[in-house]
C-alpha angles and dihedrals in degrees: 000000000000083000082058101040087053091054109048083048099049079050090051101054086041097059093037083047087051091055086054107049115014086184090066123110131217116234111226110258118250129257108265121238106262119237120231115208115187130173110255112257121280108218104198136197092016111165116236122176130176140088119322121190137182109227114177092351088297121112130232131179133198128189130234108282093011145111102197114110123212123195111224132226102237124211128181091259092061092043101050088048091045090052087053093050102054123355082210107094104200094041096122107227143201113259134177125188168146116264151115134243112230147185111264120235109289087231094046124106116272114301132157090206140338117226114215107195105206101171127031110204100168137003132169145150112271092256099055094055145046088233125186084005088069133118120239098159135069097060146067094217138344130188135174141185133192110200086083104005118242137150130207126188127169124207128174109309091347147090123205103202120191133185136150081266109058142315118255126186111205125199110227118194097208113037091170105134132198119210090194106051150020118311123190131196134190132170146119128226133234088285091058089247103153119219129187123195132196119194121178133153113262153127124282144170142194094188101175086059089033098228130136128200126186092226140076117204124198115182119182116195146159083267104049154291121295140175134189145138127274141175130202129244135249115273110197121034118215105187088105093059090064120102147058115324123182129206117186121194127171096260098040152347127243130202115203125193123192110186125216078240097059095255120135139202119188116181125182115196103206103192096292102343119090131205130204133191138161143197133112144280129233126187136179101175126050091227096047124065120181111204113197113190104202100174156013127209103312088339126100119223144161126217125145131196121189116208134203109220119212102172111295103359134072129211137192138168108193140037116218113212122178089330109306119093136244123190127236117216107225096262093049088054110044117087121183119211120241154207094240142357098248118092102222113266088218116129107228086227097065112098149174127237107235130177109225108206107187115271139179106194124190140168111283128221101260139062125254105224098202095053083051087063090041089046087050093044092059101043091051096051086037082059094219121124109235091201105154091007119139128208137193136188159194129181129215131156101258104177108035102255097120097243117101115246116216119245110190125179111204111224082250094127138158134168078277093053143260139296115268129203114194112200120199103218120233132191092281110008143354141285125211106249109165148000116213124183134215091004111173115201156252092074127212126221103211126208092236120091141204121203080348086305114131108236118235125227119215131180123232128163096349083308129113105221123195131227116207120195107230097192099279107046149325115280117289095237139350109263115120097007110147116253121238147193096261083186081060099052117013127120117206084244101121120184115204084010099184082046128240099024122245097224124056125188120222112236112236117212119206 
């Protein structure tokens, strides 16, 4: 309608200006700005595991640990193993699957999200299973049968096979498994004992326990044939992407909130003005979150960003609303995770008076051990193996607590400079405070501070460049930092003072 609006105006002025001056010319309008329309993402094969119940003919489901409800999207496959499960329609029972949260239709009455359950792996009444205490992790597939009684589980390159007679571990070469389709197994052990293994989706009951798997099992061994039912684990554990993360652009700042229940909040201050809305978050990749914003206040929306994860930080490009797409610049779609939700109530301008004697600090001879469990911590939630990776570091109170915080450089370098981790130190041990790329040393502590934070100076490129701490951490890299006048705030406090250190220390993961 403004579009509209804007036209018939702009029509109007041109004709009034027409009856004015019959000399003057129209300038050609200008292209218009293509829209671009695209489906919303379809995250397949994520793993969902917790209670489903009918209630009223009508299906819910909630996840493990969690009290959100989503009403599920019931089909006759689910029903009819359901039914065999329980005769009891409304016995809420333990499910675990393959499925996908989605919008719900736009015309449709009000709903946060809809859950479409595609693959059932395993169902059962409460007391037949251990239900959300259960591990899911920790193996590839596992199977069982009771008449006669025999386990199966399958980790990495090895078979664990179990019967009433004996327990035999078996090498494979090839432990890739398909959850769609056939997979076939043959070896021998150590022993020469030959097995043979057939997995294929299907379904399969223990009625007297009450129990369903998605999966048949045939083994066939020097001791026997035997068949069961089995189910695969789960292969990628989220727990990690949970948590606050915090994007600042120059015209406002954005919480965002992903659950361990796959509930979002996202929340833009504008100035004054604050913005809520709320929906969910799916992944099936650990490197791939899809974000879906189904309403605001009483409203119901639907806008959808899809993040590329890389360790603690989240990036995006585009906003899907409603199906067209907006682009993001880069400072309005990279959020950095952190420590709490709160952005520090600080003012900038606070401040602690500090006395600066002169120091050139650089890495000693032995390991913190409690920086090597910080340094362990991060890359594990960061999900990178550090394997061969180096580290170095200095220590010097940033912020005016007293206690030292650890600076450590990774052995990460290039002609622009190498990768720093900079850790807060606690009572006992250290917290991740910042990332900063291409970082060249020696390092400068500056007089100035930010939410009671030193700043740091850096060279690049004959330029002294300034960090400033925003609450949460100092900037991820050093593209577009201001340049300053190091002669005007520069402390003779110089970290890694002789430059890239000589000796490196291997991190150990546990």
């Amino acid at each position: 309608m403004r579009l509209l609006s804007f036209f018939l105006l702009s029509s109007s002025l041109l004709f009034n200006a027409a009856c004015v001056s019959p000399t003057s010319t129209v300038s050609p309008a200008p292209d218009k700005i293509p829209v671009i329309k695209d489906d919303f993402s379809k995250i397949l094969d994520s793993n969902f595991r917790g209670d489903l119940r009918f209630v009223g003919g009508k299906g819910y489901f909630t996840a493990c640990d969690s009290e959100q409800d989503f009403p599920v999207i019931v089909n006759a496959a689910l029903t009819i193993i359901y039914e065999k499960i329980t005769q009891e329609k409304s016995t809420p029972v333990y499910i675990e699957f393959v499925g996908e949260i989605t919008f719900p239709a736009i015309n449709t009455p009000p709903s946060n999200a809809l859950m479409r359950i595609d693959t059932i792996h395993h169902m059962a009444l409460p007391k037949a299973s251990l239900q959300c205490a259960k591990a899911t992790h920790g193996f590839l597939f596992k199977a069982k049968g009771d008449n006669p009684y025999w386990r199966l589980n399958i980790d990495q390159n090895k078979i664990l096979f179990a019967t009433q007679a004996s327990n035999r571990a078996y090498q494979i070469q090839n432990s890739q498994f398909n959850t769609t389709q056939k997979n076939y197994i043959k070896t021998n052990n150590e022993q020469g004992e030959r097995l043979s293994l057939r997995i294929q989706p299907g379904h399969c009951y223990n009625l007297k326990m009450q129990e369903y798997w998605g999966f048949t099992a045939k083994v066939d061994s020097v001791w026997g044939e035997f068949s069961g039912c089995g189910e695969p684990g789960w292969p990628v554990n989220f727990r990690d992407v949970s948590g606050y993360y915090l994007n600042r652009s120059p015209f406002k700042t954005t919480n965002l909130t992903l659950n361990s229940d796959y509930s979002v909040e996202y929340q833009e201050k504008i100035g004054e003005q604050v913005i809520t809305k709320t929906g969910f978050w799916k992944s099936n990749s650990p490197d791939r979150i899809v974000v879906m914003l189904m309403q605001q206040d009483k409203k119901k929306i639907q806008e959808e960003f899809i993040f590329q994860r890389s360790g603690v930080t989240l990036s995006s490009t585009k906003l899907n609303k409603n199906n067209i797409i907006t682009r993001l610049s880069e400072a309005e779609g990279v959020f950095n995770k952190m420590t709490s939700k709160e952005i520090s109530s600080k003012n900038s301008i606070t401040r602690i008076e500090r006395a600066f004697t002169a120091q050139h600090i650089d890495p000693k001879a032995e390991i913190d051990k409690a920086l090597q469990k910080a340094l362990n911590q991060y890359f594990k939630i960061h999900g990178t193996d550090p394997k061969g990776t180096k580290f170095s570091a200095v220590k010097y109170d940033l912020n005016g607590d007293g206690l030292k915080e650890a600076i450590v450089l990774l052995d990460w370098c290039s002609k622009s400079g190498c990768e720093m981790l900079i850790f807060e130190r606690q009572k006992d041990d250290y917290r991740f405070s910042s990332r900063i790329s291409q970082i060249q040393v020696p390092v400068r502590v500056s007089n100035s501070q930010h939410y009671l934070w030193q700043s740091l100076l850096v060279e690049k490129d004959k330029k002294w460049l300034i960090l400033d701490f925003d609450g949460i951490s100092y900037p991820p890299h050093t593209r577009s930092l201001t340049a300053v006048n190091k002669l005007d705030i520069a402390t003779d406090i110089i970290l890694f003072s002789q430059g890239r250190p000589k000796n490196w220390f291997p991190i150990k993961m546990q």
